[in-house]
N, CA, C and O of each residue as an XYZ file, in Angstrom:
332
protein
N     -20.004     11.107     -2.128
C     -19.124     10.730     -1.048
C     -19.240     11.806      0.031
O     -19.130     13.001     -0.243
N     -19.469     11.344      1.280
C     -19.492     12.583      2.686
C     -18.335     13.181      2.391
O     -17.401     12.428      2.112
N     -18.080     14.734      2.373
C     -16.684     15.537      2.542
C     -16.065     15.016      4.222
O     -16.682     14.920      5.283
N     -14.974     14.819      3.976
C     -14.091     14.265      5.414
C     -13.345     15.625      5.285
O     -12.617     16.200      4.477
N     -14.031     15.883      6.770
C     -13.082     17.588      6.551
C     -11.817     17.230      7.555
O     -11.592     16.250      8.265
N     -10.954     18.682      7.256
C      -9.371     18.518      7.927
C      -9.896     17.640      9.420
O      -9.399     16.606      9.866
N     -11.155     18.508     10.036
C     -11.049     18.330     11.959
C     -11.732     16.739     11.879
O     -11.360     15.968     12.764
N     -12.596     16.284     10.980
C     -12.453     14.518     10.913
C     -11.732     13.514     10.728
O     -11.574     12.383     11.189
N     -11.142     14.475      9.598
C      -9.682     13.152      9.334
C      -8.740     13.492      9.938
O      -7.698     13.067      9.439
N      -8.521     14.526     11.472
C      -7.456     14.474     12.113
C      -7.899     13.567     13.557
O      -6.991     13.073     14.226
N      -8.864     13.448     13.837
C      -9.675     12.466     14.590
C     -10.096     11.098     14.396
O     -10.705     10.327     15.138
N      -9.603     10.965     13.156
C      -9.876      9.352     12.747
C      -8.647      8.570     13.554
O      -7.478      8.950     13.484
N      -9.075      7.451     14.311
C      -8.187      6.771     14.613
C      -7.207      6.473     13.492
O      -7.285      6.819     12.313
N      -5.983      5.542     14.288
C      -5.437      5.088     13.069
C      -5.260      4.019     12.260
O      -4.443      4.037     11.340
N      -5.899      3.153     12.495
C      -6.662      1.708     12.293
C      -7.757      2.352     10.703
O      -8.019      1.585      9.777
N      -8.103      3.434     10.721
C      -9.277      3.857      9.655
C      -8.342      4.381      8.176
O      -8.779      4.846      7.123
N      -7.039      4.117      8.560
C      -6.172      4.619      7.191
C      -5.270      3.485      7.033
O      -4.489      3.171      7.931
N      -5.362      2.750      5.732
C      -4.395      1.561      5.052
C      -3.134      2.338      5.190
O      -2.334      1.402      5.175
N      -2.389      3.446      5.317
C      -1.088      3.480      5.866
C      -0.712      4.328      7.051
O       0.326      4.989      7.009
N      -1.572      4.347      8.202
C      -1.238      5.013      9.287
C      -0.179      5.618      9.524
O      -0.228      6.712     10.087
N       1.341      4.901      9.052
C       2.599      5.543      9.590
C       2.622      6.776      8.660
O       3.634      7.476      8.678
N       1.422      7.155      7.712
C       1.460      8.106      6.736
C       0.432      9.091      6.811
O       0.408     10.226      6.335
N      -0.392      8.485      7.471
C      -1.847      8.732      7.580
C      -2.658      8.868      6.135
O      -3.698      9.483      5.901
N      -2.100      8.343      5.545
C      -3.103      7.841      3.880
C      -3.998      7.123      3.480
O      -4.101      6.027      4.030
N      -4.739      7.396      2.637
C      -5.948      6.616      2.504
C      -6.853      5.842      3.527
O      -6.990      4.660      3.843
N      -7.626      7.499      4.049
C      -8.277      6.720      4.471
C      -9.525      6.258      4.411
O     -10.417      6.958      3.933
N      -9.716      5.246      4.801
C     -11.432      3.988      4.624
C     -12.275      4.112      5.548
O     -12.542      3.087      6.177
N     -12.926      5.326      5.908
C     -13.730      4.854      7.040
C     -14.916      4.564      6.819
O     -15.653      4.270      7.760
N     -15.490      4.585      5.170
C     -16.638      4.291      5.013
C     -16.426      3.995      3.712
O     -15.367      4.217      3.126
N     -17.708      3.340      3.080
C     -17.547      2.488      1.234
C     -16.830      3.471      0.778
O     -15.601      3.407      0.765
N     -17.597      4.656      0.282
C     -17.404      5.555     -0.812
C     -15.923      6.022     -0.537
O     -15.342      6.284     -1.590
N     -15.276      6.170      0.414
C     -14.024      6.523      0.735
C     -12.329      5.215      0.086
O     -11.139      5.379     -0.183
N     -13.562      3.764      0.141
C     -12.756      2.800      0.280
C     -12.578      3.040     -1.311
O     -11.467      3.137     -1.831
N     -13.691      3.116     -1.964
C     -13.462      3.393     -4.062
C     -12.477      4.439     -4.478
O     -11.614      4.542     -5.349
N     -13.073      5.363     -3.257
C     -12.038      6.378     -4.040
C     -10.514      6.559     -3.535
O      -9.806      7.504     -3.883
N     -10.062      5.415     -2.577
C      -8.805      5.077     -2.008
C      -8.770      3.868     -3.690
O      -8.178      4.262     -4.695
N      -9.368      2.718     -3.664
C      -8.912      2.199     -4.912
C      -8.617      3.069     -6.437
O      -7.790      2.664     -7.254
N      -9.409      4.257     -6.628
C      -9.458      4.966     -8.078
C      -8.021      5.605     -7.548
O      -7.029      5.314     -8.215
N      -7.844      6.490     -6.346
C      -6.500      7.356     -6.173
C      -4.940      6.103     -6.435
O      -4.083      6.329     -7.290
N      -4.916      5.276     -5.811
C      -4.181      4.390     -5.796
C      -3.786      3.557     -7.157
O      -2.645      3.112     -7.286
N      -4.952      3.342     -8.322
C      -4.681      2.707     -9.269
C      -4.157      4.153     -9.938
O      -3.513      3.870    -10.949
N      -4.203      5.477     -9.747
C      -3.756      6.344    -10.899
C      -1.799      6.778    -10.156
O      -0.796      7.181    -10.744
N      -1.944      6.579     -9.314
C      -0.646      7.573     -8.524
C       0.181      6.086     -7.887
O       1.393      6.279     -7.977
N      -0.118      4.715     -7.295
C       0.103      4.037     -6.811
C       1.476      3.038     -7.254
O       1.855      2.803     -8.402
N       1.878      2.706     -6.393
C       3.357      1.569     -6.696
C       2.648      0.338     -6.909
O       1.418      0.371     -6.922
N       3.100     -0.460     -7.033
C       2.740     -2.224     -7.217
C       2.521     -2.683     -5.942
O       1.719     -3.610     -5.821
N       3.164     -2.150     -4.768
C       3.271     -2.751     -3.310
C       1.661     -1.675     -2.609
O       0.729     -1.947     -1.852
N       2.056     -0.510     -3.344
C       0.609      0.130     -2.619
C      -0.506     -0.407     -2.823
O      -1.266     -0.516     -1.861
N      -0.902     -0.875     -4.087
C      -1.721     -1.038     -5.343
C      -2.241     -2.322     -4.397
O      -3.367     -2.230     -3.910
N      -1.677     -3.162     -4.210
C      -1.750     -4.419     -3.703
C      -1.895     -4.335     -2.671
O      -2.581     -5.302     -2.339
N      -1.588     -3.514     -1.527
C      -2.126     -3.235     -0.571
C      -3.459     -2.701     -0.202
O      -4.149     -3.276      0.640
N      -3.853     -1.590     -0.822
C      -4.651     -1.245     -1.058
C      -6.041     -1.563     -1.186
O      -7.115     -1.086     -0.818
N      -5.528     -2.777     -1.998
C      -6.915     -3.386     -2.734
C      -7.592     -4.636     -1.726
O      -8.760     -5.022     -1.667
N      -6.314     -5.122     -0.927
C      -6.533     -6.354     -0.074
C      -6.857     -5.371      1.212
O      -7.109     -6.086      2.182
N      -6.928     -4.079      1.515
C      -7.435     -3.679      2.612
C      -9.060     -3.465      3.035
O      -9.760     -3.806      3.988
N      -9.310     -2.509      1.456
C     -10.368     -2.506      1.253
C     -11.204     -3.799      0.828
O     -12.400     -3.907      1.098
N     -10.427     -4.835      0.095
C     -11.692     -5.927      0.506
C     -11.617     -6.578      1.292
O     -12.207     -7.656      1.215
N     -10.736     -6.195      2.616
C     -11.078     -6.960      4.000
C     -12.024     -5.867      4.076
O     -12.863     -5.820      3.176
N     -12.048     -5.069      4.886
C     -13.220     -4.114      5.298
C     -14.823     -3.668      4.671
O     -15.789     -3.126      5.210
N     -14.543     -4.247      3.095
C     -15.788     -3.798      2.478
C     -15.944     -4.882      1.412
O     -16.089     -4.569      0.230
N     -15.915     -6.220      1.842
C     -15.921     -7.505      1.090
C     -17.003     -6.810     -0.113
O     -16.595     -7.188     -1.211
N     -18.172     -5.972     -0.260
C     -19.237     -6.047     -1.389
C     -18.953     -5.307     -2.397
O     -19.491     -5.237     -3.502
N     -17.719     -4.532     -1.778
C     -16.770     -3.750     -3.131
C     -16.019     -4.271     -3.935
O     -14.962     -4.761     -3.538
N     -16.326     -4.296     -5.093
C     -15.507     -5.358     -6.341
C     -14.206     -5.066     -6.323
O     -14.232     -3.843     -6.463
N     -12.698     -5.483     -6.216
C     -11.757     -5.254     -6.349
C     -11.132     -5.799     -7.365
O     -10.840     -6.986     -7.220
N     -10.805     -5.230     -8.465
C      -9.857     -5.703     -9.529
C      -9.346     -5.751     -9.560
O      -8.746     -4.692     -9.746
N      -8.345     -7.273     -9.431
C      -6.430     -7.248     -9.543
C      -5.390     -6.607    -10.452
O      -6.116     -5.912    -11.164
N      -4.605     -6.479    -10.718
C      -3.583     -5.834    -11.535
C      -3.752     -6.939    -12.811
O      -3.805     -8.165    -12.910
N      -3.799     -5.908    -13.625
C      -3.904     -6.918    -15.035
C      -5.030     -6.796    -15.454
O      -4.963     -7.135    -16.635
N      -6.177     -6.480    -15.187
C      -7.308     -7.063    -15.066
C      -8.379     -5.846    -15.126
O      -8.732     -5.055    -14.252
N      -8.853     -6.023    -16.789
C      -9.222     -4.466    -18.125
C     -10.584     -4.793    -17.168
O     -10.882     -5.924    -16.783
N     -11.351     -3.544    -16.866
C     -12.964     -3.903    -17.279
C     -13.222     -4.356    -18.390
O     -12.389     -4.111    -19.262
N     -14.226     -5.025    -18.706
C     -14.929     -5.299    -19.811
C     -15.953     -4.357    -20.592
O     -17.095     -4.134    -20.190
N     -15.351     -3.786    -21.862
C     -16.582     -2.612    -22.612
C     -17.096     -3.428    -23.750
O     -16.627     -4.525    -24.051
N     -18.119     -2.817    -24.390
C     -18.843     -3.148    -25.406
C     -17.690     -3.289    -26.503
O     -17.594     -4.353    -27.114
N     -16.950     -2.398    -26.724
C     -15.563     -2.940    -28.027
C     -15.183     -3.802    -28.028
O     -14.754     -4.410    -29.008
N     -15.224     -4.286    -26.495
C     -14.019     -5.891    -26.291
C     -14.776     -6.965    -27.160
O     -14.366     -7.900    -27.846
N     -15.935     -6.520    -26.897
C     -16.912     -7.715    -27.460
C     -16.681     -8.117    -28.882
O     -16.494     -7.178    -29.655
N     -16.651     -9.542    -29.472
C     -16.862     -9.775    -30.648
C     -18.336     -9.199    -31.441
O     -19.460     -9.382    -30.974
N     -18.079     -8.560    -32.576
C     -19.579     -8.411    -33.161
C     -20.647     -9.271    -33.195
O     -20.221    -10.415    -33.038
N     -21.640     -9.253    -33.306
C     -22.893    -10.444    -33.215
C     -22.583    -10.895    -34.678
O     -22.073    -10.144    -35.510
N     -22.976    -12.323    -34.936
C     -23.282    -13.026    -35.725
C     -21.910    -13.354    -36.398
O     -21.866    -13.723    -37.571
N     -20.772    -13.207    -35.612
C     -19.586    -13.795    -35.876
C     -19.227    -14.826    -34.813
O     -18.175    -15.460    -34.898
């Protein structure tokens, strides 16, 4: 991910952060938009969470967004073969 230093992210418009009146999370590019979804699913409310996720996939439709509820899928989940 590019480091967004203090003198960039005090120059980012405010259109480039999902809560401007906060200046939080901001998206100005992919790698920024994941790691606004990873910060948000660990620290986040239900209203952020949801915000969040519908911001970044307006702006970066090719980024997978996973709704609330909703496990990745690992090799454990899987039933064993030949059952």
């Amino acid at each position: 991910m590019a480091r967004l230093t203090y003198r960039a992210r005090k120059h980012l418009k405010s259109g480039s952060f999902i809560f401007p009146e906060e200046r939080a999370y901001p998206i100005p590019d992919e790698d920024h938009g994941r790691n606004a979804l990873a910060r948000v699913s660990q620290h986040g409310s239900p209203e952020k969470k949801a915000k969040v996720r519908a911001a970044v996939h307006r702006k970066f439709p090719g980024i997978k967004v996973s709704g609330e509820g909703e496990k990745p899928k690992h090799r454990a989940d899987r039933a064993p073969r030949g059952e």
